[in-house]
N, C-alpha and C positions, 0 to 999 in steps of 0.2 A: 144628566145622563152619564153614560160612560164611554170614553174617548179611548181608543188603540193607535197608536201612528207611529213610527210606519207600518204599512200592512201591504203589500208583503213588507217580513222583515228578514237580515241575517241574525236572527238571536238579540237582537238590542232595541228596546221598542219603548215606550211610555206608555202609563198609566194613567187616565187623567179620570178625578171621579170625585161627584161634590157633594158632602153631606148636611142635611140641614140641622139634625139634631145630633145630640150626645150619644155615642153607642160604639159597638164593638165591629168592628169592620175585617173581614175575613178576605185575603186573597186568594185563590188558589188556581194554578195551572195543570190541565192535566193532558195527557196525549190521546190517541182516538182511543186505547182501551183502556182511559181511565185511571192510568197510573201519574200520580201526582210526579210535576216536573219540578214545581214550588210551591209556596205555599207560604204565607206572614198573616201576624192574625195584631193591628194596630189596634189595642184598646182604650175605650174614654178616648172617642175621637168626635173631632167637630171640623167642618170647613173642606175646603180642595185639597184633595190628596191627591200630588203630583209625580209618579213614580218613573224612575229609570230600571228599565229591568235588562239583564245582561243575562240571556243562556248561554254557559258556555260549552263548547261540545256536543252541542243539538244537534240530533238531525233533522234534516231534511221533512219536514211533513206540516200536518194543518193541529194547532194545539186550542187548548180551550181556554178562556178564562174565567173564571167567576167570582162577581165580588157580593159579598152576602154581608149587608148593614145593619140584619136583625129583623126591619121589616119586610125588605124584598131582597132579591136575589137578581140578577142579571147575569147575561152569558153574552160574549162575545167570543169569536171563532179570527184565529192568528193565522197566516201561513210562513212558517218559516223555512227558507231555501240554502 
């Protein structure tokens, strides 16, 4: 599955997410109307991918995450204060 923590966060949060096959794995953060905050696209990936993510500047609000492996896609929902 896919792990967020802390949640809430101030901007500084982890990534946690485990793949079992070889593939292209896309991150991407976006705000409620959708506009990309970040975004990293790890390709030829296998295993735990452990990430430290650092917004710097953010405001205040509820952000999205998505990580898309090729076969599915998952969303998780961030609140940053």
């Amino acid at each position: 599955g896919l792990e967020v923590f802390p949640n809430p966060s101030d901007g500084n949060f982890n990534i946690v997410y485990n793949i079992n096959q070889l593939t292209n794995l896309s991150i991407t953060i976006t705000n409620l109307v959708g506009e990309k905050v970040f975004q990293n696209i790890y390709n030829d990936y296998i295993g735990e991918i452990n990430l430290n993510i650092a917004l710097k500047d953010i405001r205040s609000s509820v952000y999205f995450i998505m990580i898309n492996d090729g076969d599915s896609a998952k969303t998780r929902k961030i609140v940053i204060k």
